[in-house]
BAFI-3210 file (N, C-alpha, C; in Angstrom, 3 decimals, decimal comma, padded with zeros to 6 digits):
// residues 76
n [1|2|3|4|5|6|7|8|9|10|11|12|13|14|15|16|17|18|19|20|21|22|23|24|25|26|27|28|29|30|31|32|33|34|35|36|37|38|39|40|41|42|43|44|45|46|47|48|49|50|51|52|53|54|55|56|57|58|59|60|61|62|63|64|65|66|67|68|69|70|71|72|73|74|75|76]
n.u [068,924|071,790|073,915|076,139|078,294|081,004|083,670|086,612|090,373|092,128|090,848|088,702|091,294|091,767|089,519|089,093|091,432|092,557|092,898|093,028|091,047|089,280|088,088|088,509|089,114|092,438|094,488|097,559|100,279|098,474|097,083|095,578|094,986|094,576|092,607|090,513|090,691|090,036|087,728|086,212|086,115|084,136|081,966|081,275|080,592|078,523|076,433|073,421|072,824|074,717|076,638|078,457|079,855|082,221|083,193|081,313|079,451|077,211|074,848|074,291|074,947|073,255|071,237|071,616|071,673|068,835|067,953|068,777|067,529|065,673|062,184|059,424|056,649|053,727|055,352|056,503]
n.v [-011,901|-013,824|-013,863|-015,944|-016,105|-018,433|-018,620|-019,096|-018,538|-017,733|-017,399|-015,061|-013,103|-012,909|-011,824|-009,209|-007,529|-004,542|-003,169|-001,192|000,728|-000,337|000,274|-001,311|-001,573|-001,892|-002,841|-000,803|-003,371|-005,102|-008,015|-008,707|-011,697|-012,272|-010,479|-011,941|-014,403|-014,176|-012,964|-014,741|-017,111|-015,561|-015,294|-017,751|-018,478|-016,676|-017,328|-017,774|-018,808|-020,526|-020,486|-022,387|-020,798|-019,880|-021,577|-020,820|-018,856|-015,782|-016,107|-018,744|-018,511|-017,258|-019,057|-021,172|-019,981|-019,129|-021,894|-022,185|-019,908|-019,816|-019,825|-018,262|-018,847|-016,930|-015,433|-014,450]
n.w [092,373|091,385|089,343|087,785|084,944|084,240|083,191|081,555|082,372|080,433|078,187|079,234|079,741|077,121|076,120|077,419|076,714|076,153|079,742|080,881|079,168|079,404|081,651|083,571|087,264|088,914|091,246|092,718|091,734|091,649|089,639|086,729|086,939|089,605|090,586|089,007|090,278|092,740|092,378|091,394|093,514|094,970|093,622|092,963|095,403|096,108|094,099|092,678|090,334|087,921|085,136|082,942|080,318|079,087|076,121|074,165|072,612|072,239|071,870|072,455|075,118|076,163|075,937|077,658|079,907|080,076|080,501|083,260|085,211|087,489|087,504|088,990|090,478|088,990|087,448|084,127]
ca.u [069,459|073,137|074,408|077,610|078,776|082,185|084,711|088,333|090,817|092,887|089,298|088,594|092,138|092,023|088,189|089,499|092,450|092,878|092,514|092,295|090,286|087,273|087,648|088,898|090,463|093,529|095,572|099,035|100,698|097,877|097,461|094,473|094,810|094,496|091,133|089,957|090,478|089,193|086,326|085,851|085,596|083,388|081,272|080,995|080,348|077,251|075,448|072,325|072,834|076,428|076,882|079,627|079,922|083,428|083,666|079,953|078,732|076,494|072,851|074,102|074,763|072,019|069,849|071,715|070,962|067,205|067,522|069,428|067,222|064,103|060,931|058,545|054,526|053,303|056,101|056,732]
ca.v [-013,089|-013,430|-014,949|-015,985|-016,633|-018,944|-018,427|-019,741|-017,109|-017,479|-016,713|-013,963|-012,421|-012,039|-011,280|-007,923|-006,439|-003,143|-003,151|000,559|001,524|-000,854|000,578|-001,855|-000,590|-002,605|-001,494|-001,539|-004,475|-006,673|-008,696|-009,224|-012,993|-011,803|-010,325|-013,211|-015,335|-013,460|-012,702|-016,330|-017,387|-014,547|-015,847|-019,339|-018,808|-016,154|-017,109|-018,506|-019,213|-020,712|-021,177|-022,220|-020,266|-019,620|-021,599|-020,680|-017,719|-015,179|-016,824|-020,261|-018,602|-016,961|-020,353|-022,078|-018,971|-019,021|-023,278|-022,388|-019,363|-020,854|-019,090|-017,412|-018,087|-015,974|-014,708|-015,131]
ca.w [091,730|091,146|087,865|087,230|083,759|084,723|081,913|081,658|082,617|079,464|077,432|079,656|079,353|075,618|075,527|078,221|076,129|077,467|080,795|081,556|078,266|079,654|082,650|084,546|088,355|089,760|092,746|092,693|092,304|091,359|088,568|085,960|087,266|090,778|090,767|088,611|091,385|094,457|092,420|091,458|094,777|095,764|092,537|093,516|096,771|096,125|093,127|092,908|089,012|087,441|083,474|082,640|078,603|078,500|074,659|073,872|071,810|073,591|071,752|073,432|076,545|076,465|076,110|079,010|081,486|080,133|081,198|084,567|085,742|088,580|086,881|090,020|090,456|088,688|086,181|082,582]
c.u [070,888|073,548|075,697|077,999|080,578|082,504|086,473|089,130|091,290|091,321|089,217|089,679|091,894|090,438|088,476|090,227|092,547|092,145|092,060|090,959|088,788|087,099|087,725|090,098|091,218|094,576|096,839|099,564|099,668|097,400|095,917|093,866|094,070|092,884|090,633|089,660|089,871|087,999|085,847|085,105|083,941|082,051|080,345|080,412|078,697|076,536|074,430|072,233|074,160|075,530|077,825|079,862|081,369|083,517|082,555|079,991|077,873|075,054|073,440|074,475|073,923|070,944|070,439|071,686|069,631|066,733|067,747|068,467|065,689|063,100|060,384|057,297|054,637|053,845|056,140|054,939]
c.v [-012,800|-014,349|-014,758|-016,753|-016,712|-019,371|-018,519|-018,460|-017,070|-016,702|-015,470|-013,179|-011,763|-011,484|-009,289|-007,095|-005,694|-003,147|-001,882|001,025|000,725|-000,164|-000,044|-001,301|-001,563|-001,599|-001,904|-002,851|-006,099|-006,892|-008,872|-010,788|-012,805|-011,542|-011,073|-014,179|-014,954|-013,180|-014,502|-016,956|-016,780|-015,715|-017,210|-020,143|-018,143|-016,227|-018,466|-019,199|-019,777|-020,904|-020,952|-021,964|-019,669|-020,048|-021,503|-019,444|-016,973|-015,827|-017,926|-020,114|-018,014|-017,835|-020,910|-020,688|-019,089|-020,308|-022,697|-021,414|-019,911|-019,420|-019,089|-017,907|-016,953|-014,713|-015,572|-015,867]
c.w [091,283|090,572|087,774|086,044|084,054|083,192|082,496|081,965|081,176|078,156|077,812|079,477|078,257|075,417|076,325|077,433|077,192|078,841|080,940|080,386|078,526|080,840|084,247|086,057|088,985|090,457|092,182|092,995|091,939|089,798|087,939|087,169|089,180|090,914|090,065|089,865|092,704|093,462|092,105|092,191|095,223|094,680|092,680|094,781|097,264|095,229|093,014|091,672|088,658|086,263|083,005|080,708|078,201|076,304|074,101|073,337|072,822|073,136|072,713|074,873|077,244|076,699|077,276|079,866|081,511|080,890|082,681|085,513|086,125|087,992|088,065|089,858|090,077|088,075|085,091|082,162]
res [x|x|x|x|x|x|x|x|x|x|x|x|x|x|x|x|x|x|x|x|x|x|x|x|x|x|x|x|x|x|x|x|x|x|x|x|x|x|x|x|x|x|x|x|x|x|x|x|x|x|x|x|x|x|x|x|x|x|x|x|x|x|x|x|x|x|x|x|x|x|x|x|x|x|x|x]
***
């Protein structure tokens, strides 16, 4: 299952700070914004889940993933 929690870039910017001290790897030359957007795509194009929680808290984005995720026969 592939969840994508879709967040604003400007949100995501300041929620990142340090880039290197999270651990984040960029090649030369490219830009925070940059891999935002190629992953975006990628995001949008393979996930079986979206929620969009950019101005949400993590409990309320935690309740709209619990609405958005398809429950199994014979789970939960």
């Amino acid at each position: 299952l592939v969840v994508y929690l879709r967040c604003p870039y400007p949100i995501l910017e300041k929620r990142l700070g340090d880039l290197k001290g999270r651990g984040v790897v960029i090649k030369d030359g490219q830009t925070l914004r940059d891999i935002y957007e190629e992953r975006c795509r990628l995001y949008e194009r393979y996930a079986d889940v979206t929620v969009d929680e950019g101005a949400h808290g993590i409990e309320e984005t935690l309740l709209l993933l619990m609405e958005n995720i398809p429950v199994k026969k014979g789970m939960g």
